[in-house]
DOLOMAR-797332 format. One record per atom (N, C-alpha, C): residue number from 1; residue in three letters; atom name; x, y, z. Coordinates in steps of 0.02 Angstrom, whole numbers, always signed. Layout:
REM residues N
> NUM ala CA X Y Z
...
//
This chain:
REM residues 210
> 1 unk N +42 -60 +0
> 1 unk CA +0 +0 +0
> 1 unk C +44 +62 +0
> 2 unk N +20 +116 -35
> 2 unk CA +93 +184 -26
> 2 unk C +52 +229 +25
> 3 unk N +128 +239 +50
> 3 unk CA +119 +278 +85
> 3 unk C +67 +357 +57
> 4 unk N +40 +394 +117
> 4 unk CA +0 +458 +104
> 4 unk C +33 +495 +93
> 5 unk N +33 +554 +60
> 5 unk CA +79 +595 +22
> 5 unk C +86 +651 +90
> 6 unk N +53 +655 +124
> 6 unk CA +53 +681 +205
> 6 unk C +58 +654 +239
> 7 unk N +99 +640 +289
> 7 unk CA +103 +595 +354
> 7 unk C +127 +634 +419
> 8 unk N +98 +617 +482
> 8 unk CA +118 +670 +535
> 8 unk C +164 +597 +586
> 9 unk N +218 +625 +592
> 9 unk CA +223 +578 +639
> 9 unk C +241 +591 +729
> 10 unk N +238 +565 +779
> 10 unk CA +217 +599 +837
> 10 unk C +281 +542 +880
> 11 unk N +342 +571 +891
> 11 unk CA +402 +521 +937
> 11 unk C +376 +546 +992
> 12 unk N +376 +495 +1043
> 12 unk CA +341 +482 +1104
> 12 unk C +397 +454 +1132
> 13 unk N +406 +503 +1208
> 13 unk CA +460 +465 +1244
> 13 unk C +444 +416 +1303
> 14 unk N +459 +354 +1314
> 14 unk CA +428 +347 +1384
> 14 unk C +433 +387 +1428
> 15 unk N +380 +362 +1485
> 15 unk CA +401 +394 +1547
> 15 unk C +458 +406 +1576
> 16 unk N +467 +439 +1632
> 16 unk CA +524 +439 +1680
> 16 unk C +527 +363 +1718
> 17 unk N +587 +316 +1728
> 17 unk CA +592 +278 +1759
> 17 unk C +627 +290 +1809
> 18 unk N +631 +214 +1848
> 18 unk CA +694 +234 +1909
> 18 unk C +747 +252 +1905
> 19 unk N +767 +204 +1860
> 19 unk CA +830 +225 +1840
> 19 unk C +871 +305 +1805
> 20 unk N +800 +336 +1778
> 20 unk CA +801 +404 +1737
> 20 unk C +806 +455 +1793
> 21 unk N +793 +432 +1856
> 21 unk CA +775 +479 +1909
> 21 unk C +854 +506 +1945
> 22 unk N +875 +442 +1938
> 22 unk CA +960 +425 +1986
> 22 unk C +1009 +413 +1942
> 23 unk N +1016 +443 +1874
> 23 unk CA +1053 +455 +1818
> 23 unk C +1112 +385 +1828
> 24 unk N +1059 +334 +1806
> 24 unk CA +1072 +257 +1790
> 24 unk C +1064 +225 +1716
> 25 unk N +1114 +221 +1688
> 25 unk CA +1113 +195 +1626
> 25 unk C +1066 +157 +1604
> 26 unk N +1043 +159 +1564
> 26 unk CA +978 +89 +1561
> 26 unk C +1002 +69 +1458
> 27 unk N +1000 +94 +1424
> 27 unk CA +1016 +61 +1393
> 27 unk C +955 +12 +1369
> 28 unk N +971 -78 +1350
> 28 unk CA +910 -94 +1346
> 28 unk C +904 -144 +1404
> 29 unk N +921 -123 +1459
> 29 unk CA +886 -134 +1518
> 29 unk C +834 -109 +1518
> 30 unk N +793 -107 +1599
> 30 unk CA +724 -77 +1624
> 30 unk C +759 -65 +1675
> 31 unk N +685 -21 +1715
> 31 unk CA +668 -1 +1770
> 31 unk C +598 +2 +1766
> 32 unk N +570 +26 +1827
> 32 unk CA +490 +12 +1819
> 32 unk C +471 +104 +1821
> 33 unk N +435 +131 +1773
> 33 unk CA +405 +199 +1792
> 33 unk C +414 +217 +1851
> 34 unk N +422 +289 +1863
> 34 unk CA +400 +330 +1938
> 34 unk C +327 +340 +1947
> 35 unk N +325 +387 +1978
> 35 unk CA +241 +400 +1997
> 35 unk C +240 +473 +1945
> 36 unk N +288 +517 +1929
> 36 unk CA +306 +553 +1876
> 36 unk C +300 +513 +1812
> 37 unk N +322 +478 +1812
> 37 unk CA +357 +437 +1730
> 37 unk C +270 +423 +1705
> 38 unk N +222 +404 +1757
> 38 unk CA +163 +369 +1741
> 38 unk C +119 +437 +1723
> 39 unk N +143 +494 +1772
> 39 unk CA +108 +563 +1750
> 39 unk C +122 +569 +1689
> 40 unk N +192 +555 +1657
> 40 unk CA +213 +577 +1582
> 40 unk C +172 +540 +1553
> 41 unk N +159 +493 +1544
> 41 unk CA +141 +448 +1510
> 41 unk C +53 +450 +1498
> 42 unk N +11 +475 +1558
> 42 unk CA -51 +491 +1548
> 42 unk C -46 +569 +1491
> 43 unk N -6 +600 +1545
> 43 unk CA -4 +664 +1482
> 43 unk C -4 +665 +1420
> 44 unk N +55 +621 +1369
> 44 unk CA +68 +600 +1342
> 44 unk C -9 +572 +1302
> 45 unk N -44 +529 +1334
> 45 unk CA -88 +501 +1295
> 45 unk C -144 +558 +1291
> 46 unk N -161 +590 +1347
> 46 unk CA -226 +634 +1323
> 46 unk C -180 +689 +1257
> 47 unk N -140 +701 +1244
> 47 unk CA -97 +735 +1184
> 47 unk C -113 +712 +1153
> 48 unk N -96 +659 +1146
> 48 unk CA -111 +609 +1073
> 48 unk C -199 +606 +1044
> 49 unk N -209 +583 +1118
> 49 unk CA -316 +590 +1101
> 49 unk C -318 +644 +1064
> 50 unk N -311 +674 +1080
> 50 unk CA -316 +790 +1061
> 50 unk C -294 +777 +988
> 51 unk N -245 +770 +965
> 51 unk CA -200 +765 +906
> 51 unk C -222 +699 +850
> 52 unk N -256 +651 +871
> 52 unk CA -255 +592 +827
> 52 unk C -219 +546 +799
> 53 unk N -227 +500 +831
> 53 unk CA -192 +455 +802
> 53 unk C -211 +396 +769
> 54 unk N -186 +380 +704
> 54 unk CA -197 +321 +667
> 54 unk C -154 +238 +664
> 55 unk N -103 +272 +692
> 55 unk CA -62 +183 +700
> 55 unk C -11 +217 +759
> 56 unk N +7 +153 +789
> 56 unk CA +57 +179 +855
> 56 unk C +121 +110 +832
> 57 unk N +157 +133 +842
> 57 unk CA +226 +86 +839
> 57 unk C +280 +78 +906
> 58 unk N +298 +48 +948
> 58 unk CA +330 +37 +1002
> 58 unk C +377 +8 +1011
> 59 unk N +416 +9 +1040
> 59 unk CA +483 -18 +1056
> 59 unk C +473 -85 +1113
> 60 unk N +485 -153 +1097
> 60 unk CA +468 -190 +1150
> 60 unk C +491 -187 +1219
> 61 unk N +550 -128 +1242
> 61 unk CA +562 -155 +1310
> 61 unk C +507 -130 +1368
> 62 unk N +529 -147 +1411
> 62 unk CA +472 -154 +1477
> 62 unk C +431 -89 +1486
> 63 unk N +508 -22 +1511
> 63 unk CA +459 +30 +1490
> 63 unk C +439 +86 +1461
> 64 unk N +435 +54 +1414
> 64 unk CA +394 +71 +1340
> 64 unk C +316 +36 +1348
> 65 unk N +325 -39 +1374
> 65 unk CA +255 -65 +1374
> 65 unk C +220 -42 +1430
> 66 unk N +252 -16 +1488
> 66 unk CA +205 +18 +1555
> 66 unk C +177 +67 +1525
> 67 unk N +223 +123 +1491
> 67 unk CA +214 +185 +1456
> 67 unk C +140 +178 +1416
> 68 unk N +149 +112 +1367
> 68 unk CA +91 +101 +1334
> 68 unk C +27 +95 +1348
> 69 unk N +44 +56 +1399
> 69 unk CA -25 +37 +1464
> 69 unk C -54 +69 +1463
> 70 unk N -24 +138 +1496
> 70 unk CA -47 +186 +1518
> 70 unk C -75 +235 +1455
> 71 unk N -40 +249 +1407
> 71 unk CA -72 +288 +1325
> 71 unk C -138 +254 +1314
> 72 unk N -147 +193 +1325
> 72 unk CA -203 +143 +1294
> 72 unk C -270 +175 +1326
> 73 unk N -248 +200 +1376
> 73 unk CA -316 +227 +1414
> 73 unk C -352 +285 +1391
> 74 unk N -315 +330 +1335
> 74 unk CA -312 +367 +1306
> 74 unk C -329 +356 +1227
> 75 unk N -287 +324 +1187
> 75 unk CA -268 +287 +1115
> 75 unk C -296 +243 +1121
> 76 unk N -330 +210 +1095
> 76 unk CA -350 +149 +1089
> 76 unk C -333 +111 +1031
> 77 unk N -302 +150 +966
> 77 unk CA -255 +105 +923
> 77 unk C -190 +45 +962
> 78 unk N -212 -13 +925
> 78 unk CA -177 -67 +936
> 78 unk C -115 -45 +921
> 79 unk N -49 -64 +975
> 79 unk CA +9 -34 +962
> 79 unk C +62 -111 +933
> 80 unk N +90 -75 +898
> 80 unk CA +128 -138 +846
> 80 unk C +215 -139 +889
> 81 unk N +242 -172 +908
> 81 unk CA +310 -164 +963
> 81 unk C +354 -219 +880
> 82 unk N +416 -148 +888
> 82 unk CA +454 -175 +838
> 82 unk C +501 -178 +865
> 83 unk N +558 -224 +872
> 83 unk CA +641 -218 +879
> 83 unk C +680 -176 +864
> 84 unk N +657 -143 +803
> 84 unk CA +717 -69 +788
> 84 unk C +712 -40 +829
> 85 unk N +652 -22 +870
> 85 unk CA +648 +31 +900
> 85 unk C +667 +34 +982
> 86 unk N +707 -9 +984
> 86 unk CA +739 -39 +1056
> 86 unk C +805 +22 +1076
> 87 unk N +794 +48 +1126
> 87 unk CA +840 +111 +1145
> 87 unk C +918 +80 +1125
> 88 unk N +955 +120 +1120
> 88 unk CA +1044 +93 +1108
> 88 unk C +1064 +56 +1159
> 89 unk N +1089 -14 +1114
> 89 unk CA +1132 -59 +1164
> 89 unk C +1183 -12 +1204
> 90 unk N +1192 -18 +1265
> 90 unk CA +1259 +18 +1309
> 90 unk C +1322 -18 +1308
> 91 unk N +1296 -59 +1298
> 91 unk CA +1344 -140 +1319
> 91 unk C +1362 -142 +1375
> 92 unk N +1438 -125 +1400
> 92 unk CA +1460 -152 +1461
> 92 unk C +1439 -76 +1522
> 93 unk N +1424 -45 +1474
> 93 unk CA +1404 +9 +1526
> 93 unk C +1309 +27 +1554
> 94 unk N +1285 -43 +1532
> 94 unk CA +1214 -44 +1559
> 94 unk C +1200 -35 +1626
> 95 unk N +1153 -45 +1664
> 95 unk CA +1150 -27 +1739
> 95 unk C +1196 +17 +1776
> 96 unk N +1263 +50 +1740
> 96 unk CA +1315 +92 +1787
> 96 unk C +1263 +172 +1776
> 97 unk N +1293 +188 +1844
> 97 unk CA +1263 +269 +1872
> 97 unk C +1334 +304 +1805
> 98 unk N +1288 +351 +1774
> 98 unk CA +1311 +388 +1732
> 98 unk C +1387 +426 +1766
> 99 unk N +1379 +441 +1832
> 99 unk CA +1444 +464 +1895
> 99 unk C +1498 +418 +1871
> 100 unk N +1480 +352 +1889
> 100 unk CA +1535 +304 +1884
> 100 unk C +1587 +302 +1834
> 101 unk N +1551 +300 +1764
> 101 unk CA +1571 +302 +1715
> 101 unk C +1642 +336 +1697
> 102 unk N +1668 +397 +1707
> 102 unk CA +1722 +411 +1685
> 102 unk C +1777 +402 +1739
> 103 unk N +1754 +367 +1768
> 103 unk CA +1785 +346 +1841
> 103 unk C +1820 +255 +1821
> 104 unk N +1774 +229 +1804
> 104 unk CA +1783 +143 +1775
> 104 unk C +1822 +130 +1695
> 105 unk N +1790 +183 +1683
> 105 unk CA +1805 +185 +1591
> 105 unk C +1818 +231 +1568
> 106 unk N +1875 +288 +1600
> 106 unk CA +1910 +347 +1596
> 106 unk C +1934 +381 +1509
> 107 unk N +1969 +309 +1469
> 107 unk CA +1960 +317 +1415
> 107 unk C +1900 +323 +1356
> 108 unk N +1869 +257 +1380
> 108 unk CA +1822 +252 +1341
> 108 unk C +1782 +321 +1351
> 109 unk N +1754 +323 +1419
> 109 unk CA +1712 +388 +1406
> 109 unk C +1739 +455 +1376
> 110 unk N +1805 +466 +1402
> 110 unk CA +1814 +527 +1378
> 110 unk C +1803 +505 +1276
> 111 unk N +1816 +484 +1250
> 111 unk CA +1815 +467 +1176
> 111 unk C +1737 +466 +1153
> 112 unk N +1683 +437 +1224
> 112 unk CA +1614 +442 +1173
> 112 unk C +1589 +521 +1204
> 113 unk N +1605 +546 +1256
> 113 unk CA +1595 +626 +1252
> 113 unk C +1613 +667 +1203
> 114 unk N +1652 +643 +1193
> 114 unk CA +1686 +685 +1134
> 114 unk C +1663 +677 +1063
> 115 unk N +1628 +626 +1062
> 115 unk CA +1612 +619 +981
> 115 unk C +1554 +560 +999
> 116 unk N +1500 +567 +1026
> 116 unk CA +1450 +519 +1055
> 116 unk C +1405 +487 +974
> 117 unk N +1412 +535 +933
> 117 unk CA +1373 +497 +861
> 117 unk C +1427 +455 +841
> 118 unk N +1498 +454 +843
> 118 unk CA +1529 +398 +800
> 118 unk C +1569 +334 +857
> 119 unk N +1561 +360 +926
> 119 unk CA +1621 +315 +969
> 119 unk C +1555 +252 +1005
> 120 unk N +1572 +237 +1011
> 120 unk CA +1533 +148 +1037
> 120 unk C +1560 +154 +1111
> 121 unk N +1504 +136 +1166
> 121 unk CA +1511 +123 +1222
> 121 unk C +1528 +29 +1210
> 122 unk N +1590 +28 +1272
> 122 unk CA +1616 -47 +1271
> 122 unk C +1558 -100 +1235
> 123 unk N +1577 -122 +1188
> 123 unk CA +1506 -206 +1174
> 123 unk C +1433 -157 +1135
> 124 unk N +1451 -92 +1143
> 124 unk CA +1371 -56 +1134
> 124 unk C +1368 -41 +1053
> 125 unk N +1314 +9 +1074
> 125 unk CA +1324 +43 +991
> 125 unk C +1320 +126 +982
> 126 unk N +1332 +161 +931
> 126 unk CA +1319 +221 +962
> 126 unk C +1259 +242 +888
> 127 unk N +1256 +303 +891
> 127 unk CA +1203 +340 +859
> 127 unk C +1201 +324 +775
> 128 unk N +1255 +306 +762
> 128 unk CA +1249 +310 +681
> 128 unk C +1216 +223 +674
> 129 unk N +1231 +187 +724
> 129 unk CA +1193 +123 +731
> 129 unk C +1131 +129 +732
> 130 unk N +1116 +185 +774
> 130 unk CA +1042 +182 +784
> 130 unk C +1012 +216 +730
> 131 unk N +1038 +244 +687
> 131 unk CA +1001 +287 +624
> 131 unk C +996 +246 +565
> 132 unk N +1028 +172 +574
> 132 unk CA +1021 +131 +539
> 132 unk C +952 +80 +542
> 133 unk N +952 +78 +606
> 133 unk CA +892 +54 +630
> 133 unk C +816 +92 +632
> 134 unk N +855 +148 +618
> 134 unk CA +795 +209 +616
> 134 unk C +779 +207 +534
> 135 unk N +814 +197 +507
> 135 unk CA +785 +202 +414
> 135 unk C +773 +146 +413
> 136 unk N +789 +78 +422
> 136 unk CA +747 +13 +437
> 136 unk C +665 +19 +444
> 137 unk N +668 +45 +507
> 137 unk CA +603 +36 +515
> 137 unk C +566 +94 +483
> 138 unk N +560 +169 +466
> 138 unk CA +530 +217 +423
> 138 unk C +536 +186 +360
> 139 unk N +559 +161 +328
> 139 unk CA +570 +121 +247
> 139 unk C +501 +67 +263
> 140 unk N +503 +29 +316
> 140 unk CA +439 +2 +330
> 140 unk C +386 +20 +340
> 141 unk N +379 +75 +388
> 141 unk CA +330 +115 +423
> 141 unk C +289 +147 +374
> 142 unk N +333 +159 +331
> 142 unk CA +295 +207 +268
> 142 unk C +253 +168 +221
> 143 unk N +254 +99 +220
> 143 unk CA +230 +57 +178
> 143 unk C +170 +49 +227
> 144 unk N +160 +50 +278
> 144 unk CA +104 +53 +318
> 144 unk C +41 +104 +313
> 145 unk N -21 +78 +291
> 145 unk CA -95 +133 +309
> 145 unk C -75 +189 +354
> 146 unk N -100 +265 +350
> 146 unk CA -117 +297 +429
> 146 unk C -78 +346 +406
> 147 unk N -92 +404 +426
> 147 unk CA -77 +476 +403
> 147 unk C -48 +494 +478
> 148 unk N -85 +488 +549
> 148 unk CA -49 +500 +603
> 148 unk C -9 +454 +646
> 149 unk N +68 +450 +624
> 149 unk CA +85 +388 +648
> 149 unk C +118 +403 +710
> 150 unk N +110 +369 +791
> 150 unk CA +135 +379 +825
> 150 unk C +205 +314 +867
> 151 unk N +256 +334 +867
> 151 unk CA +299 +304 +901
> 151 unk C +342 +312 +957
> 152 unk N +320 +247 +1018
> 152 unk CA +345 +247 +1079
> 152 unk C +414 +218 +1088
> 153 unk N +447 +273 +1107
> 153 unk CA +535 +248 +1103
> 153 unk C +567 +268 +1141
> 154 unk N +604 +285 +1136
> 154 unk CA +663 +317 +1185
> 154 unk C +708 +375 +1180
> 155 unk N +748 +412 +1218
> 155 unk CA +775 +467 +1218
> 155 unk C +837 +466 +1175
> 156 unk N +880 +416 +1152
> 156 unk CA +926 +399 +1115
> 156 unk C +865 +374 +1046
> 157 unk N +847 +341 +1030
> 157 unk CA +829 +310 +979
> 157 unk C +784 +361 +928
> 158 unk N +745 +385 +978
> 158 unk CA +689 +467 +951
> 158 unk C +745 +508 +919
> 159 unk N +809 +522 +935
> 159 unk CA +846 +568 +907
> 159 unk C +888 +550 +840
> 160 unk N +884 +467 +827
> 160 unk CA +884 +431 +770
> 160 unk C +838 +445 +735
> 161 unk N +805 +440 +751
> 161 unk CA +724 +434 +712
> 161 unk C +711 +501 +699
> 162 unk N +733 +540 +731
> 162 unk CA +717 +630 +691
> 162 unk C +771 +643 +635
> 163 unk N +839 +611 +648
> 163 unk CA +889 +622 +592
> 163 unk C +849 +593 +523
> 164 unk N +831 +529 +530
> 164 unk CA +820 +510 +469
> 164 unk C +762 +543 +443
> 165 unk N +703 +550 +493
> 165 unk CA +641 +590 +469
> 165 unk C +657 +657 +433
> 166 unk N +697 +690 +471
> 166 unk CA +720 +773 +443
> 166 unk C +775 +792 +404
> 167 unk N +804 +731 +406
> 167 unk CA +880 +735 +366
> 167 unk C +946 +785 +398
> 168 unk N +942 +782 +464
> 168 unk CA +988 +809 +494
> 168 unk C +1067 +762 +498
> 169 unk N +1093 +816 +508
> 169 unk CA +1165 +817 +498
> 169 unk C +1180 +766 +584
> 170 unk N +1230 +748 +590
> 170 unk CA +1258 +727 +654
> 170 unk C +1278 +761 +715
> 171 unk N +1297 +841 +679
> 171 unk CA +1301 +880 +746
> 171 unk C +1220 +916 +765
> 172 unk N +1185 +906 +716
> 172 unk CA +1110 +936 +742
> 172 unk C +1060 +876 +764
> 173 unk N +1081 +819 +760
> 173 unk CA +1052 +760 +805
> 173 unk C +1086 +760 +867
> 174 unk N +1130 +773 +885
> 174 unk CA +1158 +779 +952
> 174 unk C +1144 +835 +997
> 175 unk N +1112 +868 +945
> 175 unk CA +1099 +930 +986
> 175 unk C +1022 +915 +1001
> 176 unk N +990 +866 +988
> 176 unk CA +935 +861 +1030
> 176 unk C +916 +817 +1087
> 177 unk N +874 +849 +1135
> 177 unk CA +866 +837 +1210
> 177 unk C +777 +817 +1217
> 178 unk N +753 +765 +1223
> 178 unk CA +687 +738 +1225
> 178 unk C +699 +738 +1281
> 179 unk N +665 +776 +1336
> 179 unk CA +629 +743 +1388
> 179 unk C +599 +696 +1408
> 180 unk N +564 +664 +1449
> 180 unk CA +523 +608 +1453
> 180 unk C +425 +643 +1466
> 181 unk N +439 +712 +1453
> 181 unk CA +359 +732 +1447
> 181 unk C +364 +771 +1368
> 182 unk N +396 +759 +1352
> 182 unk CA +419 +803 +1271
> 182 unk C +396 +748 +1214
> 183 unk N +347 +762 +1178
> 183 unk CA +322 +734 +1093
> 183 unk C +335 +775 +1044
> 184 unk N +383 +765 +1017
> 184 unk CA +417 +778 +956
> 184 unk C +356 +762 +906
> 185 unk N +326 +813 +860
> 185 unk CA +289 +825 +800
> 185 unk C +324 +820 +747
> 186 unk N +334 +781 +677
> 186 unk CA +364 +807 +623
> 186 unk C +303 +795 +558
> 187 unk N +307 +823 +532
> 187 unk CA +243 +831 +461
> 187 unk C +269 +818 +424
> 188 unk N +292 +752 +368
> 188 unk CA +320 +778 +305
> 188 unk C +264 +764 +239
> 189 unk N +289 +819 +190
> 189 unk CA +219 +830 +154
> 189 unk C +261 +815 +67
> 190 unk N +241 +772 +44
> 190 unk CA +283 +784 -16
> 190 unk C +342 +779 -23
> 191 unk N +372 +732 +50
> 191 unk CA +456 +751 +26
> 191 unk C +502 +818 +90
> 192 unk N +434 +862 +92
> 192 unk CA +463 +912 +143
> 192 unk C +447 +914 +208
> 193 unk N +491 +915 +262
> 193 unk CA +464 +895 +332
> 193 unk C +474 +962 +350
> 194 unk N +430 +975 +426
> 194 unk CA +429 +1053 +459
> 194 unk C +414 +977 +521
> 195 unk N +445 +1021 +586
> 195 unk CA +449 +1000 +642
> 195 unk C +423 +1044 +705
> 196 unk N +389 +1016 +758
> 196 unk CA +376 +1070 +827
> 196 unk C +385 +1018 +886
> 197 unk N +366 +1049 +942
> 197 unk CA +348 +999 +979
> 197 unk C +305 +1013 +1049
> 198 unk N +295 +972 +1077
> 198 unk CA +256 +987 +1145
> 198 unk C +277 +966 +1204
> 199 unk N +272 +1028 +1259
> 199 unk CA +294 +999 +1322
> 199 unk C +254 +993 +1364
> 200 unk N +212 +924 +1394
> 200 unk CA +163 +914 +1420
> 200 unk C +104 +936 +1404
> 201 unk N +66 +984 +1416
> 201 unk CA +12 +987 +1395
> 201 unk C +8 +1066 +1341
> 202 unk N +90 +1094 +1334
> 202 unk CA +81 +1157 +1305
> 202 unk C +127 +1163 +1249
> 203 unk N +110 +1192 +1209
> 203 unk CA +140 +1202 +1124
> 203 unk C +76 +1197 +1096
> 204 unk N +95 +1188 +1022
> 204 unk CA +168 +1171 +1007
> 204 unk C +238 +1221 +1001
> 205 unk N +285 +1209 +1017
> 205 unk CA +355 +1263 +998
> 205 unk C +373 +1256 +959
> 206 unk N +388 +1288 +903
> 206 unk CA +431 +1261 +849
> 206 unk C +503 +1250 +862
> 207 unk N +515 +1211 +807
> 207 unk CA +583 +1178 +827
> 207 unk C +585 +1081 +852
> 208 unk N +647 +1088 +859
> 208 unk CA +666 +1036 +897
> 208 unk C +681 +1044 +975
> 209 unk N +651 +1002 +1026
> 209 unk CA +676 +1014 +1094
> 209 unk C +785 +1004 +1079
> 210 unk N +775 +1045 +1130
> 210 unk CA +853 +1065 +1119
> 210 unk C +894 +1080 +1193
//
């Protein structure tokens, strides 16, 4: 089926978890939502009610599916959980407190601060991995029914997924900052995308959160 010559698409971050609270790597680990993360996440869905949505796409880890739970109460489109959309492997730096890090892995970190789109955390992957995984699944997505497409992902992977949607460069994907109450809007119409976004219940701002 081809894609609509208009398509809106709506990156959805999960909630706040535990781990998001106590600046703990997660990677594609879990944690379970906060009592915040679950606020984001209702927010989040009455947005979406307001805005419309026609297909939802999700990332299978854990929470992404609490996150969902909770949108469903809101959305009632059946949400489709794909593997691309699985936040960046960390590898050996999963579960470590973000503190630790240049403390354990002095080299390594200083090398992915410094250049976080091309350097790989130990065993992990870094951003240009994930933009691979990000045109994977939009090359699919697009072959899919639905003019408002919404996807539940993550704070690393959403910033994949805007490079390929908008065609940004590597230093202007790094320069973006998703919150976990922040929905990234992008419209592309013909080929041409325009972008805004919303923070909880107010926007849209134009732009990219930053």
């Amino acid at each position: 089926m081809p894609s609509p010559s208009s398509r809106t698409w709506f990156l959805v971050r999960h909630g706040e978890t535990e781990w998001n609270a106590i600046a703990r790597m997660q990677g594609q680990l879990d944690s379970p939502l906060t009592a915040l993360g679950r606020e984001h996440a209702r927010t989040s869905g009455r947005l979406l009610a307001r805005l419309g949505v026609d297909a939802v796409f999700a990332s299978p880890l854990g929470r992404v599916r609490e996150t969902i739970g909770i949108l469903s109460e809101h959305v009632t489109v059946t949400p489709v959980f794909d593997d691309r959309l699985m936040e960046w492997s960390a590898g050996a730096w999963s579960g470590e407190l973000y503190s630790d890090l240049p403390r354990r892995w002095p080299d390594e970190w200083a090398a992915w601060t410094a250049d976080r789109y091309n350097q790989r955390s130990p065993r992990g992957e870094n951003f240009a991995d994930l933009a691979v995984r990000a045109r994977s699944f939009v090359e699919a997505a697009n072959r899919a029914p639905g003019e408002r497409v919404a996807v539940v992902a993550h704070g690393f992977f959403n910033c994949a997924l805007a490079e390929v949607l908008l065609g940004l460069s590597s230093v202007e994907t790094m320069q973006i900052r998703q919150a976990n109450d922040v929905v990234i809007r992008i419209v592309v119409t013909d080929g041409v995308a325009s972008v805004d976004h919303f923070v909880g219940d107010a926007g849209p701002v134009t732009g990219l959160p930053a």
